[in-house]
C-alpha positions as CSV (number, residue, x, y, z in Angstrom):
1,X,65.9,18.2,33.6
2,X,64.0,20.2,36.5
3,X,63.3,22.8,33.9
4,X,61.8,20.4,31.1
5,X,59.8,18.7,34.0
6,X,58.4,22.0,35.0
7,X,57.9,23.2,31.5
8,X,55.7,19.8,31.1
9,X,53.8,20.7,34.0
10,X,52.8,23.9,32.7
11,X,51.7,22.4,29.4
12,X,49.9,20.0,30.8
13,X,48.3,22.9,33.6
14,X,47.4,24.6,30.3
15,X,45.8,21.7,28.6
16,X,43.7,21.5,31.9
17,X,43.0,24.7,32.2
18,X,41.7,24.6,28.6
19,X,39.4,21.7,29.1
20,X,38.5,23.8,32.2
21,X,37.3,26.5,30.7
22,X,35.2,25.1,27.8
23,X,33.4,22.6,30.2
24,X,32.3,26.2,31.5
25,X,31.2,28.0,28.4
26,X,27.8,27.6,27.5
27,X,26.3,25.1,25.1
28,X,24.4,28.2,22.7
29,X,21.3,26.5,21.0
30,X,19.0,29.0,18.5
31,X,15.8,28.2,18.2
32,X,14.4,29.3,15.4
33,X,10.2,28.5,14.8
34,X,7.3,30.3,14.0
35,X,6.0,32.7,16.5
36,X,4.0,35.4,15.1
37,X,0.7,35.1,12.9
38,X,-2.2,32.3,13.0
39,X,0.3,29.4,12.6
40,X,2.0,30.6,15.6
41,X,0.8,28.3,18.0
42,X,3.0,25.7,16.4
43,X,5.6,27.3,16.7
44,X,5.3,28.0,20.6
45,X,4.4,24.6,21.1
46,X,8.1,23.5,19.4
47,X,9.4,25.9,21.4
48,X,8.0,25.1,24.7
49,X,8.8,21.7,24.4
50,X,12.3,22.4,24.0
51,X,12.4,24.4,26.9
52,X,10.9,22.1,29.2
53,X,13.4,19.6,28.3
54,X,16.2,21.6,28.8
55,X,14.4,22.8,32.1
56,X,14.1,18.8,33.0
57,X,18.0,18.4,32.2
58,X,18.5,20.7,34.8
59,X,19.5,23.4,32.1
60,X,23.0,21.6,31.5
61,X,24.2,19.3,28.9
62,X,27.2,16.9,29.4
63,X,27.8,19.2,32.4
64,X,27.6,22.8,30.4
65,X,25.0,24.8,31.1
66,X,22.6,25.8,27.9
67,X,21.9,29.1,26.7
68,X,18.8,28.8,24.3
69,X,18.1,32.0,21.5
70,X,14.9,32.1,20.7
71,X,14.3,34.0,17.1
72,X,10.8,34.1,15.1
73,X,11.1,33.8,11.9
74,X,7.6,35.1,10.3
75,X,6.8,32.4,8.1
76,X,9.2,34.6,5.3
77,X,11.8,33.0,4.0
78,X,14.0,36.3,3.9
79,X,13.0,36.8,7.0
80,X,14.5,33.7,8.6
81,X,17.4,33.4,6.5
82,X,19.0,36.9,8.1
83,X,17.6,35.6,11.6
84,X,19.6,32.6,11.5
85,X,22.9,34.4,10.0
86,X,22.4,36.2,13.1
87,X,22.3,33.0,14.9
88,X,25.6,31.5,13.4
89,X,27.5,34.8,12.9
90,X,26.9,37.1,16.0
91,X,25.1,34.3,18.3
92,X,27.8,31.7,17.3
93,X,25.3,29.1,18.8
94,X,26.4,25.3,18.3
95,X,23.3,24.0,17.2
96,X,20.0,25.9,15.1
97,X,17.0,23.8,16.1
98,X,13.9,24.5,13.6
99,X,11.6,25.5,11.7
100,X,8.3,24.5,11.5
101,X,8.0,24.9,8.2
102,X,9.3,23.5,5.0
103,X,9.5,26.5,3.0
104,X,11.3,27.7,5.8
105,X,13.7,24.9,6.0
106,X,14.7,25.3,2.4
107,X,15.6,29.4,3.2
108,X,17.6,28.3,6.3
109,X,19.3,25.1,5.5
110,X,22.3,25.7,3.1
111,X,23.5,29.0,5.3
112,X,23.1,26.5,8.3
113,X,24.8,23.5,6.9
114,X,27.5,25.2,4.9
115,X,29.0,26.9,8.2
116,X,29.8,23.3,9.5
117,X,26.7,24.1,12.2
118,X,24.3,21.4,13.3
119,X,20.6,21.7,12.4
120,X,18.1,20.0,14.1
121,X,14.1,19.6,12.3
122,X,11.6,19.4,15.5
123,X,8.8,19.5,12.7
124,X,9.8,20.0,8.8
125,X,10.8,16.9,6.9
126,X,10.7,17.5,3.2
127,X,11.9,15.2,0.2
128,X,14.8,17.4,-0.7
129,X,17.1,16.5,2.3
130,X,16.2,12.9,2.5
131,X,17.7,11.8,-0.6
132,X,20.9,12.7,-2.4
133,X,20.5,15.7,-0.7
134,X,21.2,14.5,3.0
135,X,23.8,15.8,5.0
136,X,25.6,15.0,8.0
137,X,24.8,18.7,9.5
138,X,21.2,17.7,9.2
139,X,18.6,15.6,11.8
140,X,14.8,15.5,12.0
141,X,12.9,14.6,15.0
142,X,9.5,14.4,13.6
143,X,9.4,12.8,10.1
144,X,9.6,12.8,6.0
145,X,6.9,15.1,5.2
146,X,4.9,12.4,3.1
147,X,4.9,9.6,5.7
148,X,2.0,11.2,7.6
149,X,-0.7,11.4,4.6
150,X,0.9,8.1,3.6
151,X,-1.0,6.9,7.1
152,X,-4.3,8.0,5.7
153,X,-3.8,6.2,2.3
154,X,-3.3,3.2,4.1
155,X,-6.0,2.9,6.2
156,X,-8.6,4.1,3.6
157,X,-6.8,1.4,1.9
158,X,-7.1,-1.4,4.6
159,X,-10.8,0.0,5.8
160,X,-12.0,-0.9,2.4
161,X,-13.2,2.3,1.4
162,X,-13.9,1.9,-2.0
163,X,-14.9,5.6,-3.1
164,X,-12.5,8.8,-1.6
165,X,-13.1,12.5,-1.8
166,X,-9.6,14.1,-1.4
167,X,-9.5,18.3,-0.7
168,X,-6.4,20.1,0.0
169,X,-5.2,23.8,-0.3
170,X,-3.6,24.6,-3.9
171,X,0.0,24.8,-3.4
172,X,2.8,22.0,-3.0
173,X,2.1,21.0,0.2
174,X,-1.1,20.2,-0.9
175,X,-0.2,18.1,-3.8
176,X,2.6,16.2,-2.0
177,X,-0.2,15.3,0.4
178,X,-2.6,13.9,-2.1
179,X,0.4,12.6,-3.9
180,X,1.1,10.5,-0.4
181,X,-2.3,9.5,0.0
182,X,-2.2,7.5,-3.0
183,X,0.7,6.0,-2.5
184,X,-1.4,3.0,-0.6
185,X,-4.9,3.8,-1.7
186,X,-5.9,2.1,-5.1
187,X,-9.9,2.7,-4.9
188,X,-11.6,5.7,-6.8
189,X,-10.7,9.4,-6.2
190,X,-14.5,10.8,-7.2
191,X,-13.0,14.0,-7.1
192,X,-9.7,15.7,-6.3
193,X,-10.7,19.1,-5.4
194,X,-7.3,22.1,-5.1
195,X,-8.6,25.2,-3.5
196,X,-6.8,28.6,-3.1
197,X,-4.6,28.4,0.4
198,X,-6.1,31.1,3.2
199,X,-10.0,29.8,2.1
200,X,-12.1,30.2,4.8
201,X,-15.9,29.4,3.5
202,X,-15.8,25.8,2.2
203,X,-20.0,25.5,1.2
204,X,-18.9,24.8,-2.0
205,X,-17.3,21.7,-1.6
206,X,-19.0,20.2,1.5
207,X,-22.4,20.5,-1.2
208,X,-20.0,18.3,-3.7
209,X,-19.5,15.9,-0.6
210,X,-22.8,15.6,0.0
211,X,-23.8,14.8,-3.7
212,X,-21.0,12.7,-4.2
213,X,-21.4,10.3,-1.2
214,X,-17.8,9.2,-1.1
215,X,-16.8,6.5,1.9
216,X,-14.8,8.5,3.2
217,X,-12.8,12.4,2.7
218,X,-9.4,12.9,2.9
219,X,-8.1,16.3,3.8
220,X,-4.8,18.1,4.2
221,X,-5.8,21.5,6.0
222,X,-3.3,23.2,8.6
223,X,-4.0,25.7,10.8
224,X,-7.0,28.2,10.3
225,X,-8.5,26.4,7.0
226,X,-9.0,23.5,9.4
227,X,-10.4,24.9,11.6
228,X,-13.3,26.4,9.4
229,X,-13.7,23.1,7.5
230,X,-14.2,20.9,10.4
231,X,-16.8,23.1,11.8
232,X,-18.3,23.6,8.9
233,X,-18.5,19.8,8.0
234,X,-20.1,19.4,11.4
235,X,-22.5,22.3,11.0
236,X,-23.5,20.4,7.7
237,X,-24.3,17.1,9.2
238,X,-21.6,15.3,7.4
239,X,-19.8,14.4,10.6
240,X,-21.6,11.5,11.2
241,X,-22.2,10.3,7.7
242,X,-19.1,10.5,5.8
243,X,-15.7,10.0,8.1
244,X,-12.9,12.0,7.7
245,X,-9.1,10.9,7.2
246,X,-6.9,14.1,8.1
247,X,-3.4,15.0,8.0
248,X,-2.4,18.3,10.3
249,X,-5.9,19.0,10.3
250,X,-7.1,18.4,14.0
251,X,-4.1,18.4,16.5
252,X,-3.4,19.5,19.7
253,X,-2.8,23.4,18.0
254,X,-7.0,23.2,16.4
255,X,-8.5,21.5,18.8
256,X,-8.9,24.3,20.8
257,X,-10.6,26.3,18.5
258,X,-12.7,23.2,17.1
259,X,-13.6,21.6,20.1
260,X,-16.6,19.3,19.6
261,X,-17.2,20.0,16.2
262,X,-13.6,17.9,15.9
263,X,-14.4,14.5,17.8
264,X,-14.6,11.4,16.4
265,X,-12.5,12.8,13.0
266,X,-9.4,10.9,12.2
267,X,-5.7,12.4,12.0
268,X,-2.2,10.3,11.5
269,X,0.7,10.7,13.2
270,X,4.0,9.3,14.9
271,X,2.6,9.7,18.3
272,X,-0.3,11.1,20.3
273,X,-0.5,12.7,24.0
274,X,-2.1,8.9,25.1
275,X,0.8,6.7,24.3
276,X,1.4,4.8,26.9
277,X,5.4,4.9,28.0
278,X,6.8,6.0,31.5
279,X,8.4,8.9,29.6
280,X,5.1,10.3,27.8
281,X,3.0,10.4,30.8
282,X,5.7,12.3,32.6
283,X,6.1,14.8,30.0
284,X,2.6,15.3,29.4
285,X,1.8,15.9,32.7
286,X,4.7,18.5,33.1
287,X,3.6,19.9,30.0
288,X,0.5,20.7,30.8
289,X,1.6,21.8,34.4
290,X,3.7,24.6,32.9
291,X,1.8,25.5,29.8
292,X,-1.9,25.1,30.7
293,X,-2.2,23.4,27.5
294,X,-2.8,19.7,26.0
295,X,0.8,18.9,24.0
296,X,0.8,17.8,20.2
297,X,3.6,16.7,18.4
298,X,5.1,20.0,17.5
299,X,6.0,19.9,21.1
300,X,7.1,16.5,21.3
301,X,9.5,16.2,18.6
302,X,10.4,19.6,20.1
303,X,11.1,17.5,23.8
304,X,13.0,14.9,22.0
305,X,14.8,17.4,19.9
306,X,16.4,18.5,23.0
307,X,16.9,15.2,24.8
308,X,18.9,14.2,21.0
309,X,21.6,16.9,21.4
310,X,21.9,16.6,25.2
311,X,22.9,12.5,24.4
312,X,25.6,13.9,21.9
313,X,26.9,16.2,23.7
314,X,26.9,13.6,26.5
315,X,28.9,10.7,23.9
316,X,31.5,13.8,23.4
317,X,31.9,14.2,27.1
318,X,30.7,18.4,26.8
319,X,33.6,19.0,23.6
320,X,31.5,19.9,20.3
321,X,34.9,21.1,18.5
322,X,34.8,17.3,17.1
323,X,32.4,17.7,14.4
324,X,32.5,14.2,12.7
325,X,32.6,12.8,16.7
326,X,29.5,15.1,17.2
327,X,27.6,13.8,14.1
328,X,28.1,10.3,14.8
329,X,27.0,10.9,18.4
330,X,24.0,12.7,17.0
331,X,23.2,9.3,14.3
332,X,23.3,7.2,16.8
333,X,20.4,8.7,19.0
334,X,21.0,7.3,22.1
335,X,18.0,8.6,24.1
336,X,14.7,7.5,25.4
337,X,11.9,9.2,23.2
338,X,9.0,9.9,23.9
339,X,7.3,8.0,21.2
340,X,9.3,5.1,22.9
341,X,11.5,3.2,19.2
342,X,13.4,5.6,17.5
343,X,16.5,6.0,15.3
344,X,18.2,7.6,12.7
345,X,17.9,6.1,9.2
346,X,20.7,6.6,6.9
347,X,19.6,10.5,6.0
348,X,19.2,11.5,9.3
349,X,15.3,11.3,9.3
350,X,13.6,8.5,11.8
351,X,12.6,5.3,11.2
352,X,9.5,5.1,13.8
353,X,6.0,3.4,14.1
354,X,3.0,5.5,13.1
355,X,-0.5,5.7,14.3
356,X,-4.2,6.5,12.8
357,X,-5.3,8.5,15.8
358,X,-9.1,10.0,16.6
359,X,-9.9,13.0,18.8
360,X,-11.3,12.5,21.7
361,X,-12.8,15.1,24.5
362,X,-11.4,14.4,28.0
363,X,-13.2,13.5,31.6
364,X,-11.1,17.2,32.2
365,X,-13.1,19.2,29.0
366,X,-9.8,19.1,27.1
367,X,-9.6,17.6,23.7
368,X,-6.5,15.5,22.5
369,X,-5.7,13.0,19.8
370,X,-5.6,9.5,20.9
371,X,-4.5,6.3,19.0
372,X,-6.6,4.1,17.6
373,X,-4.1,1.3,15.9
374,X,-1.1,1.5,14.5
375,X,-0.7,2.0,10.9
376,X,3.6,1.4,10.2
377,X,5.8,-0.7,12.1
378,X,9.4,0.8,12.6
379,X,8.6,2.8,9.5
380,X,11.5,4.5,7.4
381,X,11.2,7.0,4.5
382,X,11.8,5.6,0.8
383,X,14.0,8.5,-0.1
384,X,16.9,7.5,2.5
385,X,17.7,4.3,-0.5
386,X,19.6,7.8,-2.1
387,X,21.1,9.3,0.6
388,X,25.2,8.3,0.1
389,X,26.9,11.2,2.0
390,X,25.4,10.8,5.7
């Protein structure tokens, strides 16, 4: 009997001394984002973000302290899928938070997925996950790709703008935009102009603006391209004639380099750096503090990508080797973001409010989006109707 009772003991030392030791290993998170090249600035604004929440967590979660891997993968496809085998394989991190973008995403999310490893969207949302596609392994923090030029649509829609000019880079993102902004908008397109992605000189098209006289212009133009148009329009005295709907055109990652020429132009999105929460003003402020910089929502959804795996790993008291306990805690998004309402729909994408916001220059000199009404209430993707596995 002594020796069964002592044998117990040791088991149940063991077991202890089990728990023990995983509580101590770190939680590994890769971070994989772009962070090299003109888009880069998005990338290191996701990145920061995620930092800064893990630096307000007190670099633990559920007790475990966090070990982040950054990686850049280039904006090339190849590129990122042998980054993030590293990641999985050699890192063995728990959780691959990224990219920034979709084509991205499609490179890195079957290698991801198919090893049983969570991955976590601070910024890509395309179609192909949100539908019959979805997975359990799979989260978004930002949004379905369409939802934001679905904003635009809506409000050209509601503003009664009878007569639209729509111009956006040649390539799918492109189309899905335009494709999203006539989801809601039923007036005239007087012209639908595609021009090569990378074009930096847009005379050509702000001269068929100005003949045209549309009510308004909608335009998809990321990084660089936005830039140039928006200056240009301005330099052109359109600005203040013909207003301009944009999606990912001015943000916290242009503004810099647009600066007045950018005021007063319109942008959609789930949030902006003057939402007014406890929680936003706080992690503005610290943002800014610790990056010199104004946040966008690359860095947001970044934050609250963070704060969403700290509250599962929380739920699963610090075990991860539950993966089905893991994804369940991970659905049910029990956190405070800082967009204030968010959860998980079915697919794993949000259902959240969105904004129409206008840019604005600061008492400070800084520019920053801020809202001007909101657009969707508690708004949830319409692919999620086909997502049956999550």
């Amino acid at each position: 009997m002594k020796q069964q009772l002592r044998l117990a003991g040791l088991a149940v030392a063991l077991i202890v001394a089990a728990h023990a030791a995983a509580a101590q290993e770190k939680i590994k998170i890769g971070v994989i984002v772009t962070l090299s090249g003109p888009a880069a600035v998005l990338g290191q604004q996701a990145r920061d973000g995620f930092a800064l929440a893990v630096r307000d967590l007190g670099g633990k979660m559920a007790g475990r302290d966090v070990e982040l891997v950054v990686v850049d993968d280039e904006l090339k496809p190849d590129a990122a899928v042998t980054k993030v085998k590293g990641l999985l394989e050699r890192d063995k991190v728990d959780f691959v938070v990224g990219p920034i973008f979709s084509n991205i995403l499609q490179a890195i999310h079957k290698p991801v997925v198919d090893s049983k490893t969570f991955l976590v969207s601070p910024n890509a949302g395309p179609s192909s996950y949100a539908g019959k596609s979805c997975s359990p392994f799979f989260y978004v923090t930002s949004y379905q790709n369409d939802q934001v030029h679905e904003i635009l649509g809506k409000v050209a829609q509601d503003r009664g703008y009878k007569r639209v000019y729509i111009l956006v880079p040649n390539y799918q993102a492109g189309k899905d935009s335009a494709a999203g902004f006539k989801l809601d908008y039923k007036g005239e397109v007087v012209e639908e102009t595609y021009i090569p992605l990378s074009t930096l000189d847009f005379q050509v098209e702000l001269s068929k603006i100005a003949s045209l006289k549309p009510d308004a212009v909608f335009t998809f133009m990321p990084g660089g391209m936005g830039v140039g148009l928006v200056k240009q329009y301005k330099q052109a005295g359109l600005a203040d004639q013909i207003p301009v709907l944009s999606a990912f055109t001015v943000d916290e990652s242009t503004l810099p380099a647009q600066q007045d020429a950018a005021v007063g132009m319109f942008g959609g999105a789930n949030w902006a750096p003057n939402l007014d929460n406890p929680q936003n003003k706080k992690f503005v402020a610290s943002y800014e503090a610790a990056y010199n910089g104004v946040p966008g929502t690359y860095a947001m959804q970044g934050y609250d990508a963070a704060i969403l795996i700290d509250s599962a790993a929380k739920a699963v008291k610090g075990d991860l080797s539950n993966k089905e306990a893991v994804a369940a805690a991970l659905k049910k998004a029990d956190f405070t973001s800082l967009r204030g309402g968010f959860k998980f729909n079915t697919n794993g994408y949000p259902i959240q409010d969105f904004y129409l916001t206008k840019v604005a220059k600061r008492p400070d000199g800084k520019f920053q989006t801020e809202i001007v009404e909101k657009v969707f209430d508690n708004y949830g993707d319409r692919y999620a109707k086909d997502c049956m596995g999550n």
